[in-house]
N, C-alpha and C positions, 0 to 999 in steps of 0.2 A: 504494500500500500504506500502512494506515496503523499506525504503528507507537506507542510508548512509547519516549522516551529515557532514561529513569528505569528502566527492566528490563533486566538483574538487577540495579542497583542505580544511585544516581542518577549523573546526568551531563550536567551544562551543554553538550552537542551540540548543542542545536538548530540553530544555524548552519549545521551537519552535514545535519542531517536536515531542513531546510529547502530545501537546494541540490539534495539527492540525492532527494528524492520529486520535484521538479518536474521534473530531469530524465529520472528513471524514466518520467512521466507523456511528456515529449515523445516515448520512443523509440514508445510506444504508439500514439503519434500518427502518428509514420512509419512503423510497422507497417502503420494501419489496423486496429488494432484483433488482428489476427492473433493466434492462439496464447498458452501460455499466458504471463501478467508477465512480462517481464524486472526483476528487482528488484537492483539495484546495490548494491553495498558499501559501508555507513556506515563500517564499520569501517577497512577500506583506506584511506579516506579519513584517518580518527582516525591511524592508523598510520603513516603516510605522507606525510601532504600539509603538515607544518608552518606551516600558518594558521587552527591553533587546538588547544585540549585538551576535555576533561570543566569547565576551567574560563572557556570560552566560544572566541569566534571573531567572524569576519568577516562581511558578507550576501554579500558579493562572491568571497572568498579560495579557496572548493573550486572556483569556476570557472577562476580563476587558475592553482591550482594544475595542474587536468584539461587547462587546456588546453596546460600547458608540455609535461606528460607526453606528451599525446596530438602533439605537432609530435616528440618522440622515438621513435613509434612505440609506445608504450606506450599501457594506457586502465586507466579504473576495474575494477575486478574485479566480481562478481557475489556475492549474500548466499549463498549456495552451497558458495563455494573459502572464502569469509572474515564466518562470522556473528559479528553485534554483539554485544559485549560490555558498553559501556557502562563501557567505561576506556581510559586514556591515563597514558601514563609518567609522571605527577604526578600522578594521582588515588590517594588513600587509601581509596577506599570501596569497603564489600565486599571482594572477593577481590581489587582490581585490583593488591592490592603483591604477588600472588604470579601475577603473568601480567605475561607480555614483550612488549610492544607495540610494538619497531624495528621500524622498517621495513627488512626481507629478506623474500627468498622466503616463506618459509614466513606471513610475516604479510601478505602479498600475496594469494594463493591458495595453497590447499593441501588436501591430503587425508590421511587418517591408516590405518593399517593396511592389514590386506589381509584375503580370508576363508581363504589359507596360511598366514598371523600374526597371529593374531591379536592384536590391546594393540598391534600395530608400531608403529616411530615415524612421526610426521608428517614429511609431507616439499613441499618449496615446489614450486609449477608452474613453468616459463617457459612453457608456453601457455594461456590459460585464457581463456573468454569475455571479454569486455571491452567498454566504451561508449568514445567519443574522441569530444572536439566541435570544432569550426574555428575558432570564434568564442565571444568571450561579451560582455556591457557592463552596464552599470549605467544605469537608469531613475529618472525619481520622477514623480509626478502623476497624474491620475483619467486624463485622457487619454489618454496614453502606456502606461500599463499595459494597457489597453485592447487598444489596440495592436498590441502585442504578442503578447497571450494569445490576442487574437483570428486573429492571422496565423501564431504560432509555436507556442502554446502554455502554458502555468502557466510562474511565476515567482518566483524569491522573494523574501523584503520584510521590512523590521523591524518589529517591532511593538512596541505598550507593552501586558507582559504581565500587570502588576499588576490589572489588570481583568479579567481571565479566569479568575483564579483560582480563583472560587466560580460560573463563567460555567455555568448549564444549558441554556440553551434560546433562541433569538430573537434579535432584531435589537440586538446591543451598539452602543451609541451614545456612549459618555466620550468626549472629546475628547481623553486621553491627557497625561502629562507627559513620558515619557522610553521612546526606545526599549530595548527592553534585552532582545527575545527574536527567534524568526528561525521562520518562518510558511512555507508556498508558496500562494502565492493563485491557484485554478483556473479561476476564472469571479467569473462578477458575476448579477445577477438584480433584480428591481423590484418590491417589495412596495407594495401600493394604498396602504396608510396610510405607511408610515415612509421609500419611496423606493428609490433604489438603494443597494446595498451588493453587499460583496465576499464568493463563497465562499471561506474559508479554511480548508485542512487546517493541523491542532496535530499534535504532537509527543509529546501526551500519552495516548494511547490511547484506546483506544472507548467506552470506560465514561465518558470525560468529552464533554463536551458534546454537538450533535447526532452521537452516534457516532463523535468523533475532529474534527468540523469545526463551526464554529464563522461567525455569518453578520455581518460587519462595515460598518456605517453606511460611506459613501462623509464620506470626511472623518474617522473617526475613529479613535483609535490611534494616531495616526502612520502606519499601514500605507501609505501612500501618499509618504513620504519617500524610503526609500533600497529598492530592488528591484536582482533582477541577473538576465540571461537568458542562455542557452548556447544555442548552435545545434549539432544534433545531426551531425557528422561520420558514423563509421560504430559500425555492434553485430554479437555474433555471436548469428546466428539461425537456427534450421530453412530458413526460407524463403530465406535468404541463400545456404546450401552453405559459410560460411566457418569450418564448428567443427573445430580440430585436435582430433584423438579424443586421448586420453590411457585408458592403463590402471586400474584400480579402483585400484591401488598407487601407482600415479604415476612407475613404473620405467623410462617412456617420455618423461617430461617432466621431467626431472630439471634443474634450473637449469645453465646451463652459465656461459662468457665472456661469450656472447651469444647473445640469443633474442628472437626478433620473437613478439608477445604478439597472435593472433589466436581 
């Protein structure tokens, strides 16, 4: 899925939205393609995973994070229970000083009213779709990446985004001064004149460059320094049979002590 981390208002997430598209991308992989996206929770992430805000992050930190959660039985949530916001408890911008971003329930997954209440309040799941991975690590090099994408799937990467900023169309070649944005790189490809290079999904919506993706010289950016890969443990899916039903109200899933999160 390709998103805008700038909507509704900006937010140095990339790091976010870097980790969580390549993931999204693997589950689809171990689908086979089946049924419709499963599209994961940027925000859950924002919310929750304290390794990073709106004013940046880690390449490596939301795997860290997923993966603590997921050895406690917990996983990412879905854009579904918990849509982006594009804030974090120290962002000023836009609306975000009048929204509560802790991490509880409610900012976890959640659903709001009913059609017997309507305006009711929101209220937080303990069960709700979820991603968990077993593993994750960190990569660098044209090889290696390779590698990887090729056996497991996209991955994500730093990049130096100072070059992309006016980026329209074709095969970007700078050689980059400083990392300082966070990319998922899906594949690679071989163009006759200019070589190989890397496809990479941005962060910045469709309207910018080839539709959201953006095609990078083998060598160039830095994009081949710092990457990090999750291996996908389990999701809930149609084809799976593992979705707790929950009510339109959520008067069935109400947070308790304890709640195993399937």
């Amino acid at each position: 899925m390709s998103r805008n981390q700038h909507i509704p208002q900006y937010c140095g997430s990339c790091w976010a939205h870097g980790a969580i598209s390549a993931l999204a991308d693997r589950v689809k992989i171990a689908r086979k393609g089946q049924g419709a996206d499963i599209n994961p929770s940027v925000q859950h992430l924002l919310n929750c995973g304290n390794v990073g805000t709106c004013h940046g992050g880690s390449v490596d930190g939301p795997y860290q994070w997923l993966h603590d959660i997921s050895q406690q039985g917990q996983g990412i949530s879905y854009e579904t229970a918990q849509p982006y916001l594009a804030c974090t408890s120290d962002s000023s911008e836009g609306f975000c000083q009048h929204v509560d971003t802790s991490c509880k329930p409610i900012n976890v997954a959640r659903t709001c009213g009913s059609f017997s209440q309507e305006g009711g309040p929101c209220v937080g799941l303990n069960h709700y779709p979820n991603i968990t991975i077993s593993d994750f690590g960190s990569i660098s090099g044209a090889d290696a990446m390779m590698k990887e994408i090729f056996n497991r799937g996209p991955i994500s990467c730093g990049i130096d985004a100072m070059p992309l900023l006016n980026y329209e169309s074709g095969i970007i070649k700078d050689q980059g001064s400083g990392v300082d944005h966070v990319i998922s790189v899906v594949g690679w490809g071989t163009d006759p004149k200019d070589g190989m290079y890397w496809i990479v999904r941005n962060s910045w919506g469709e309207y910018w460059g080839e539709m959201g993706y953006v095609r990078v010289a083998k060598g160039a950016l830095l994009v081949e320094d710092q990457c990090a890969w999750a291996v996908i443990k389990d999701y809930t899916a149609p084809e799976k049979s593992n979705q707790v039903h929950c009510h339109e109200g959520g008067d069935n899933c109400k947070p308790g002590e304890a709640s195993m999160l399937v």
